[in-house]
GUVEXGU-994019 format. One record per residue (C-alpha): x, y, z; residue in three letters. Coordinates in steps of 0.25 Angstrom, whole numbers, plus 5000, padded with zeros to 4 digits. Each point is the difference from the previous one (the first is absolute). Example, Ala and Ser with C-alpha at 12.3 -4.5 7.8 and 13.67 -1.06 7.14 Angstrom:
// GUVEXGU-994019
504949825031ALA500650144998SER
//
This chain:
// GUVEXGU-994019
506646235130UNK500350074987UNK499150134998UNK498750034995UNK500050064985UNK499450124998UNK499950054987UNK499650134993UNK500750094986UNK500050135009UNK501550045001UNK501250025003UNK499549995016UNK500549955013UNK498649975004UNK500150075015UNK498650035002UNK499549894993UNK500949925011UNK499550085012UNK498849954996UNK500349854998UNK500650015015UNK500749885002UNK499749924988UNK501249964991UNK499850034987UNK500850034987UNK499650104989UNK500149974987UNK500050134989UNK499549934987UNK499750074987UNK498550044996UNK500049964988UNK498949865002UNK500949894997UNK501350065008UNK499150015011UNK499449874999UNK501249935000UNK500450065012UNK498950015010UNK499549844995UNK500649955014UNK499850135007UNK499350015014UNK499350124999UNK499950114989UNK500350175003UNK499150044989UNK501050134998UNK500350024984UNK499349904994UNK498649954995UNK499649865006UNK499449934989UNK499049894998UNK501249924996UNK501050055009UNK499149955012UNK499649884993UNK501649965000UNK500050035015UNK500549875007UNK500250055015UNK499450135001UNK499150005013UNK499950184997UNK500150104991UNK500250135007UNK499850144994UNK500350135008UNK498950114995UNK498549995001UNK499749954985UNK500149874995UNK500250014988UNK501249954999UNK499649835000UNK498949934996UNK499249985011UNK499149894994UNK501149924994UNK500750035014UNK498849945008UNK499949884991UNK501549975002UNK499550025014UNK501150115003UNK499750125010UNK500250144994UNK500350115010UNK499750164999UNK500550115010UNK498550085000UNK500150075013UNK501550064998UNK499850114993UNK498650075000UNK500350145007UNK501050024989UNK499249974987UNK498750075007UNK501050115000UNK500550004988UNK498650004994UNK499750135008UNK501150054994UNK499649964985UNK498550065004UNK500450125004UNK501350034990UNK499249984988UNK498850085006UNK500850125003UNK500749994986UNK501449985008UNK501049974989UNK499350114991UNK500250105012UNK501449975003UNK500450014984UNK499250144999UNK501050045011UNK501249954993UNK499750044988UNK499950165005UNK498449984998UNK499550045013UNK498950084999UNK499549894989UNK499849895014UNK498750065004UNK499149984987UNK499949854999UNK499749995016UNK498850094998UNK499449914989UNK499849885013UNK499050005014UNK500750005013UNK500349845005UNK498950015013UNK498849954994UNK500549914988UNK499949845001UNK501149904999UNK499549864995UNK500849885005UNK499949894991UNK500349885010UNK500050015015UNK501249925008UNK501050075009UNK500450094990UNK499050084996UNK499449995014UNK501350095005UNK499750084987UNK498550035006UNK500950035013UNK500750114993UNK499150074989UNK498749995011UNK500850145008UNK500250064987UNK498550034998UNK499949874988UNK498749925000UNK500549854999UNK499349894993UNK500449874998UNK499549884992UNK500649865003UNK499049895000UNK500849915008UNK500150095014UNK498750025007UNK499450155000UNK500150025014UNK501449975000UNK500150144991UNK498850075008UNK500949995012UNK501150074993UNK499150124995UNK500049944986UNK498849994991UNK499949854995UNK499550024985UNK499849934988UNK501250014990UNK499150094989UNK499950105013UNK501549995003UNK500350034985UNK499250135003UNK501050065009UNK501050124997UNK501149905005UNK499849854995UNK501249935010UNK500549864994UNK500549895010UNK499649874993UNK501049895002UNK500649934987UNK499349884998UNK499649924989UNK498550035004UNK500450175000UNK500749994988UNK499650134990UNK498950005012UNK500050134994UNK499750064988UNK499450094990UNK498550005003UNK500650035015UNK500750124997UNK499050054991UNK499149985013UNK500850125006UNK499850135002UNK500950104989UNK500550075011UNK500449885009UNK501549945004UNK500449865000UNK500949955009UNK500749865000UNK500949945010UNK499349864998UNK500649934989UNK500250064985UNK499549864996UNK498750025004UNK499750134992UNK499849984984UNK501050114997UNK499950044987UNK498550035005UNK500550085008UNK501050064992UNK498850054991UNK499350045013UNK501150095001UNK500350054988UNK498650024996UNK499350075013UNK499249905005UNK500750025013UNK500950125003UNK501249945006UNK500849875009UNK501049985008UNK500649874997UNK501049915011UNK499849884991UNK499949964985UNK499749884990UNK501649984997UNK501150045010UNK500750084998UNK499450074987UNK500349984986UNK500650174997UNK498950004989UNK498849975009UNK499250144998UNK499750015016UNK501450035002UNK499850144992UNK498750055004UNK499950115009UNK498649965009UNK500849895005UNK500849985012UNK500949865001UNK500849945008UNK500949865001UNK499149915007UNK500650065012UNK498850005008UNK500549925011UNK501450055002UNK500650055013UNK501149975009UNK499049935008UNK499449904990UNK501049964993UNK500849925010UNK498849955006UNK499349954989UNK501249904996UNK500249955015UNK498449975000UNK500449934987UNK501049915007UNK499249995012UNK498749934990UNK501349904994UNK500349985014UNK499049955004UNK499549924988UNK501249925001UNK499849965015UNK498449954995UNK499450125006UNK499050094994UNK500550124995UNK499450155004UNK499550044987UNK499749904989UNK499150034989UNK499549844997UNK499749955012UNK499549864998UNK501349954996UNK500550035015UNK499649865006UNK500949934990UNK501150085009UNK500349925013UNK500149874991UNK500950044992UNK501250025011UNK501250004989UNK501550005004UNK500750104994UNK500649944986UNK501549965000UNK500750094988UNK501049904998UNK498949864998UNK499050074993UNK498449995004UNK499849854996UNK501249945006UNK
//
């Protein structure tokens, strides 16, 4: 039996996790360009998608003809189209339970390093400035007693609550899809997003969806207190950023720190990449040598198990899963072709 064909435009790669995960499925990989008609020409026959390097548009899924999954191995989604995905009637996979520890940490970090003026203390050192540290610290309160406004409340922001919580932060969260007890029971405030805006530290962990596109915007950071950080390790796509971009550079809020923005990486002439009240990092949020690995085995475990007509562990539009276990494939045979 000739293998199942697996492909994906991240490269070069000898898939070793990945295969862990698909255990003892036989399967191909096929590296194909990510440019939208490279790719489609390639992945037209495919069994199942790694969505690595490339973005699965309506038409690219529209031209699937065997496809039974289409796997990515972070929490966002953004990567396909999900409704042109569940009209092809084409599962789409996320790894959202990898890597929380690591990107509640990292959000700590942001928190804290823009709060206590990190990269301005270390330069002040450098540059022989070291009586000058102290000023700019006494111009801010102490962190006990300050609030931390979560905009969304999955897994998350429920480990960030975990972490701020013991550092005396009062935690609100506003996410009208989680009951209220839900976040009672973590020692978080449920609130409305008006209230959230309100806090010294407004957190973002919005998903990229079409529906949280520029969810938000001028009128939002306005909203916010002069003296407030913002902090993203959502998705930059949800943010309008040249609002906040005018936020920062005219004082409607005093700083951010940024793991994710609206173009990755950067255009050099992007204005956050020179100011000083921000903090940035690479959308590095969920790096670690844990993660790493284990999120592409999850990957091919979610391929694996697609391709045998079971239901994968994480899959983000459900109702297209009873199609599964009728639609029991062989692998396609390189040499025939698809409709042979």
């Amino acid at each position: 039996m000739p293998p199942f064909r697996i492909v994906t435009s991240g490269g070069p790669d000898d898939f070793a996790e990945e295969r862990i995960g698909l255990g003892d499925i036989a399967a191909e990989f096929v590296v194909a360009p990510p440019e939208e008609d490279a790719f489609l020409a390639a992945a037209r026959s495919a069994d199942a998608i790694l969505a690595r390097g490339v973005q699965l548009t309506p038409r690219i899924i529209a031209g699937l003809e065997r496809c039974r999954v289409i796997a990515g191995n972070g929490v966002g989604v953004d990567f396909a189209d999900i409704a042109a995905a569940t009209a092809a009637g084409i599962p789409v996979t996320n790894v959202p339970d990898i890597f929380i520890e690591e990107v509640a940490d990292h959000l700590m970090m942001l928190l804290l390093a823009t709060f206590r003026d990190t990269l301005n203390q270390d330069r002040l050192v450098r540059e022989g400035r070291w009586r000058e540290g102290r000023t700019p610290l006494l111009q801010i309160p102490r962190l006990m007693g300050l609030t931390l406004g979560l905009i969304g409340f999955g897994h998350i922001p429920r480990a960030v609550a975990a972490r701020a919580r013991p550092f005396g932060l009062i935690v609100k969260a506003y996410d009208p899809f989680i009951e209220e007890l839900v976040m009672v029971e973590r020692g978080v405030l449920p609130c409305t997003l008006a209230e959230v805006l309100g806090c010294d530290f407004v957190s973002n962990h919005l998903p990229g969806t079409p529906e949280t596109r520029q969810f938000l915007r001028e009128a939002h950071f306005r909203a916010m207190k002069p003296t407030a950080w913002f902090l993203n390790v959502g998705r930059g796509g949800t943010v309008d950023e040249p609002a906040l971009i005018r936020a920062l550079e005219q004082g409607w809020i005093r700083g951010a720190g940024l793991d994710v923005l609206a173009e990755e990486p950067p255009r050099q002439d992007n204005p956050i990449l020179r100011m000083g009240n921000v903090i940035l990092a690479a959308h590095t949020a969920s790096a670690s040598s844990r993660s790493e690995p284990l999120r592409r085995r999850r990957a091919g475990q979610e391929i694996a198990l697609a391709l045998q007509g079971r239901w994968p562990m994480s899959c983000v539009n459900p109702t297209v899963l009873p199609r599964l276990a009728a639609r029991r494939w062989q692998p396609v045979s390189m040499e025939r072709g698809p409709n042979s």
